[in-house]
PyMOL commands that place a pseudoatom at each C-alpha (Angstrom):
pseudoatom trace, name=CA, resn=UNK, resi=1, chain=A, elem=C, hetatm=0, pos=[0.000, 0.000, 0.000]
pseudoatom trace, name=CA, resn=UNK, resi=2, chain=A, elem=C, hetatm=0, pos=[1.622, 3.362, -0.955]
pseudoatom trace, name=CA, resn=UNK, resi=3, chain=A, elem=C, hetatm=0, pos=[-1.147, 6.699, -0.612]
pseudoatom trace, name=CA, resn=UNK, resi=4, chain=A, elem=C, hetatm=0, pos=[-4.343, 5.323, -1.713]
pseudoatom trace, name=CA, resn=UNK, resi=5, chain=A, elem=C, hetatm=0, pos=[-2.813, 2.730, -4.253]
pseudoatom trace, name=CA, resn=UNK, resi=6, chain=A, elem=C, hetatm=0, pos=[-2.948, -0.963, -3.407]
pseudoatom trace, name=CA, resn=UNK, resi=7, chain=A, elem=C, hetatm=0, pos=[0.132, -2.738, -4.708]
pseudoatom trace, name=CA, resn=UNK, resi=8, chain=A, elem=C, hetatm=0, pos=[-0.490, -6.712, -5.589]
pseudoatom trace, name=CA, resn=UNK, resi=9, chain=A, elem=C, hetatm=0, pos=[2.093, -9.040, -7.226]
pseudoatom trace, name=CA, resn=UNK, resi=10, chain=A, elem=C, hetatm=0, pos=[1.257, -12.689, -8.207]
pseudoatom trace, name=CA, resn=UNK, resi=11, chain=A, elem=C, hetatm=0, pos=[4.046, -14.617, -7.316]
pseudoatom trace, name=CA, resn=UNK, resi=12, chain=A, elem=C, hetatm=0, pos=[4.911, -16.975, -9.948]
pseudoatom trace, name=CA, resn=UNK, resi=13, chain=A, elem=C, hetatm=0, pos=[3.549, -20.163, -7.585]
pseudoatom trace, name=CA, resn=UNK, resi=14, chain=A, elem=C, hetatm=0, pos=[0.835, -18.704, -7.457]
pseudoatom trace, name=CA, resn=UNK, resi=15, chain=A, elem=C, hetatm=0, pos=[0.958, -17.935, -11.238]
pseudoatom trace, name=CA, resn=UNK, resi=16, chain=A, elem=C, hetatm=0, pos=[0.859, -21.478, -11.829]
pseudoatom trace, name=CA, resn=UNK, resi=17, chain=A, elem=C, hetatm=0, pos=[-1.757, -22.001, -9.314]
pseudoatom trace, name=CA, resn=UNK, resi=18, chain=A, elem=C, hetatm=0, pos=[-3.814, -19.813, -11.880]
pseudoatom trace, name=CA, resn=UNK, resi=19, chain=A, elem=C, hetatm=0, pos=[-2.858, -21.731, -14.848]
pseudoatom trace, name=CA, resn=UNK, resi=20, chain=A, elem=C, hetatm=0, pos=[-3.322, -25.426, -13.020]
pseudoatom trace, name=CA, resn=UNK, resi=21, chain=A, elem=C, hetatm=0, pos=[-6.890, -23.999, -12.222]
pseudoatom trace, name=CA, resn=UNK, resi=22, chain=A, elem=C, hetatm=0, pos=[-7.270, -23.072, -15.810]
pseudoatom trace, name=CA, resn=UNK, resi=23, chain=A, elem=C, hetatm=0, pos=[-6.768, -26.654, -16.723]
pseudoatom trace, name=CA, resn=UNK, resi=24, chain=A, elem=C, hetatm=0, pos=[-9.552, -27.815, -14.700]
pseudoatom trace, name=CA, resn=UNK, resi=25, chain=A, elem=C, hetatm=0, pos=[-12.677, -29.068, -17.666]
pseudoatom trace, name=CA, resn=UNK, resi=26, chain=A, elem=C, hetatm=0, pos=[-15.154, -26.466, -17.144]
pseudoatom trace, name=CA, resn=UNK, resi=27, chain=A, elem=C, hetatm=0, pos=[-13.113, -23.586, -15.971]
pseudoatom trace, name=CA, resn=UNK, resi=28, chain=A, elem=C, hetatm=0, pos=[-14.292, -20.867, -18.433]
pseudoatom trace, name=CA, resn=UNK, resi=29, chain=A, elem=C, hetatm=0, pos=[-12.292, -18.168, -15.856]
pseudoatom trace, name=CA, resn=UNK, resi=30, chain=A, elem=C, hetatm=0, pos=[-9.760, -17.986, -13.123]
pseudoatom trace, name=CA, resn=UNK, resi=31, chain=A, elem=C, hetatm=0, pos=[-9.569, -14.785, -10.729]
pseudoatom trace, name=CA, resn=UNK, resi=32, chain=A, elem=C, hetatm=0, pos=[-6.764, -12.743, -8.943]
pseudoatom trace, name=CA, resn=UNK, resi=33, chain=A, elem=C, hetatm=0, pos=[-8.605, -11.015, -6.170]
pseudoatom trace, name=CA, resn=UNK, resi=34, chain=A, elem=C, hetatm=0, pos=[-6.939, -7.946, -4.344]
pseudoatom trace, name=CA, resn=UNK, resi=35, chain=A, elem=C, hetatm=0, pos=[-8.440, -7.296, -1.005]
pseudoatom trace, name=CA, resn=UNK, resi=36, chain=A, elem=C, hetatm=0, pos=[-7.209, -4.431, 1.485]
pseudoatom trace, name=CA, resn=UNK, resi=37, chain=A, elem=C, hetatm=0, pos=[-8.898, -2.877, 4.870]
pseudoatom trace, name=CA, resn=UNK, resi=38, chain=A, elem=C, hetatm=0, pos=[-7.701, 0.607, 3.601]
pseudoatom trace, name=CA, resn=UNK, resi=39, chain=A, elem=C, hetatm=0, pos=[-9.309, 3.596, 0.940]
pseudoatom trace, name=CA, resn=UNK, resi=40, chain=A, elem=C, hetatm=0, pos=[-7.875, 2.670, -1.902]
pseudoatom trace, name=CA, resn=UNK, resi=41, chain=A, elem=C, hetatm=0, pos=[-8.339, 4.510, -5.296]
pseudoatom trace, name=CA, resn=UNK, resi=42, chain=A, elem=C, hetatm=0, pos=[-5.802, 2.918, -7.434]
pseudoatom trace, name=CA, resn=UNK, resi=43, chain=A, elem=C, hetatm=0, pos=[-4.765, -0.435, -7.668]
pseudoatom trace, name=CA, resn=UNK, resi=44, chain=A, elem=C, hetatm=0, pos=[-1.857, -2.000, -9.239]
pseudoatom trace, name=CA, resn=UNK, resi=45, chain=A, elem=C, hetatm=0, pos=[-1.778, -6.046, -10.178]
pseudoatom trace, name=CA, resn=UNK, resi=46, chain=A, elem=C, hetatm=0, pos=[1.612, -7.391, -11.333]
pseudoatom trace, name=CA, resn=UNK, resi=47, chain=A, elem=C, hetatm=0, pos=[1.191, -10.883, -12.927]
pseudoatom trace, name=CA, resn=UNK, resi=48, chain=A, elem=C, hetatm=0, pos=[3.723, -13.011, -14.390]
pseudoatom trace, name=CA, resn=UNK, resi=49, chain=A, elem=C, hetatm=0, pos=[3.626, -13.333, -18.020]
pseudoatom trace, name=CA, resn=UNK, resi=50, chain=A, elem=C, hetatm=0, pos=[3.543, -17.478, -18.089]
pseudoatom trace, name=CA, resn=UNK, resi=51, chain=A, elem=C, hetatm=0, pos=[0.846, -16.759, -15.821]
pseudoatom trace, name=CA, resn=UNK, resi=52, chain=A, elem=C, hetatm=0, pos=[-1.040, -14.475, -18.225]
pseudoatom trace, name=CA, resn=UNK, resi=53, chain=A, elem=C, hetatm=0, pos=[-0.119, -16.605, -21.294]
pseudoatom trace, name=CA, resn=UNK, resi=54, chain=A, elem=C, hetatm=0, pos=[-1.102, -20.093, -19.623]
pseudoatom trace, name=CA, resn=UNK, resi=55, chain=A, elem=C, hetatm=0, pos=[-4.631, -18.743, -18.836]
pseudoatom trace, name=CA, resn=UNK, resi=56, chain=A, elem=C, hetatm=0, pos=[-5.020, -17.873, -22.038]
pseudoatom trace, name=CA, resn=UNK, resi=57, chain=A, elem=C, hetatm=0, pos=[-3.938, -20.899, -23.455]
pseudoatom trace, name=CA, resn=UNK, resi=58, chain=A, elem=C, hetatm=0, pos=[-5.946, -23.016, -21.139]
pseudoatom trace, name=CA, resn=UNK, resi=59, chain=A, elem=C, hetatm=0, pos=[-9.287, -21.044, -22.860]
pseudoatom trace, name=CA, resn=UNK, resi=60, chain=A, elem=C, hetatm=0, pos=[-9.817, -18.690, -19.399]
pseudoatom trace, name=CA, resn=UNK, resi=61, chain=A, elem=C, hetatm=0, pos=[-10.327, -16.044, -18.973]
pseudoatom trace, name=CA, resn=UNK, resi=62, chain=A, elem=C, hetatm=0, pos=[-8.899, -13.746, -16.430]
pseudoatom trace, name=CA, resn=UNK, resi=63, chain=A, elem=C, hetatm=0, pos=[-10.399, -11.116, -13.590]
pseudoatom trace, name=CA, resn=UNK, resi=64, chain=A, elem=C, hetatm=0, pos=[-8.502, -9.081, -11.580]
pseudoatom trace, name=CA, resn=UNK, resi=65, chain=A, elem=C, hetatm=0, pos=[-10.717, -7.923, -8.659]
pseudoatom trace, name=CA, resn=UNK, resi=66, chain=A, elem=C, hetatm=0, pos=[-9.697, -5.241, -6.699]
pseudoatom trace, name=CA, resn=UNK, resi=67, chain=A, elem=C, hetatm=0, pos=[-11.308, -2.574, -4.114]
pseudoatom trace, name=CA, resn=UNK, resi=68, chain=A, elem=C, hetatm=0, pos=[-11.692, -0.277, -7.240]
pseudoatom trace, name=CA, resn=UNK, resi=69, chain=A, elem=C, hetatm=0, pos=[-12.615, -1.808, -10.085]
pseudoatom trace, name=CA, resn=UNK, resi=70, chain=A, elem=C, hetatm=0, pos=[-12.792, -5.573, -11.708]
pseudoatom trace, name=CA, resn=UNK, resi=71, chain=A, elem=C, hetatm=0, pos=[-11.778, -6.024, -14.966]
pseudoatom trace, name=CA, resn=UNK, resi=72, chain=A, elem=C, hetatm=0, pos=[-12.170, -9.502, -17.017]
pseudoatom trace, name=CA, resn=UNK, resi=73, chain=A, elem=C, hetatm=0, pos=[-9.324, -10.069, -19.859]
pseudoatom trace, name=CA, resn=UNK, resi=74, chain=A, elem=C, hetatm=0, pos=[-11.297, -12.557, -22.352]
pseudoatom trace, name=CA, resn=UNK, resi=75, chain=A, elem=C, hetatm=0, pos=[-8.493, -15.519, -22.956]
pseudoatom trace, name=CA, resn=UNK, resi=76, chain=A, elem=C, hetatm=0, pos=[-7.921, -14.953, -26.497]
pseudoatom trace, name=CA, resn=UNK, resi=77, chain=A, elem=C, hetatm=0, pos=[-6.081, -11.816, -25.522]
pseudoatom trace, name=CA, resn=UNK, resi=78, chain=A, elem=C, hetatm=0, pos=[-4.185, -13.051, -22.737]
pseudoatom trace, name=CA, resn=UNK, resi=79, chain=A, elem=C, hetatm=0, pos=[-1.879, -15.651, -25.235]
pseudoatom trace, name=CA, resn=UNK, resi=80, chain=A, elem=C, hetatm=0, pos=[-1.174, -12.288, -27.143]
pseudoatom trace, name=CA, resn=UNK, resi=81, chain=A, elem=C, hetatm=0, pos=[-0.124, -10.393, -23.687]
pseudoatom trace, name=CA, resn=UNK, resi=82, chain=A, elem=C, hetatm=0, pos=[1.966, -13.168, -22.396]
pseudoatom trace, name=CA, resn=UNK, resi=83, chain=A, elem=C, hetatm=0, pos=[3.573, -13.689, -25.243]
pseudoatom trace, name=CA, resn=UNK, resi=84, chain=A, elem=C, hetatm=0, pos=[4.906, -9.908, -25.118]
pseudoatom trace, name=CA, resn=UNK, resi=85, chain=A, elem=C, hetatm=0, pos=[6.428, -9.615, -22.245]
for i in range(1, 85): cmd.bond("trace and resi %d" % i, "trace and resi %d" % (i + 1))
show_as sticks, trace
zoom trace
């Protein structure tokens, strides 16, 4: 937490937690949720780019919940932003 900006970072365990659950038959979407007790009014997710790319590749899609906003990646963009970085 720095000011009112929540700082999260997806370690890359838990990266491939996100992926493994991506596997899963059914799983149409894994989620990274960011959860603080303070005012926040900017968040800040850092993800590791397997991460993003093996979601994608896996078909899921991705949501990043946080105290300000949730926002859903649809999987056939993550392969392109994994791929990238």
């Amino acid at each position: 937490m720095s000011g009112s900006t929540a700082n999260a970072t997806v370690s890359s365990s838990q990266g491939s937690g996100l992926v493994e659950a991506a596997k899963n038959p059914g799983t149409s979407e894994v989620t990274v949720k960011v959860e603080t007790d303070e005012d926040v009014t900017e968040a800040n997710v850092t993800l590791p780019a397997s991460a993003v790319k093996g979601v994608g590749d896996n078909k899921a899609d991705l949501t990043i919940t946080t105290p300000v906003a949730d926002v859903t990646l649809p999987s056939e963009a993550l392969t392109g932003l994994g791929s990238g970085a």
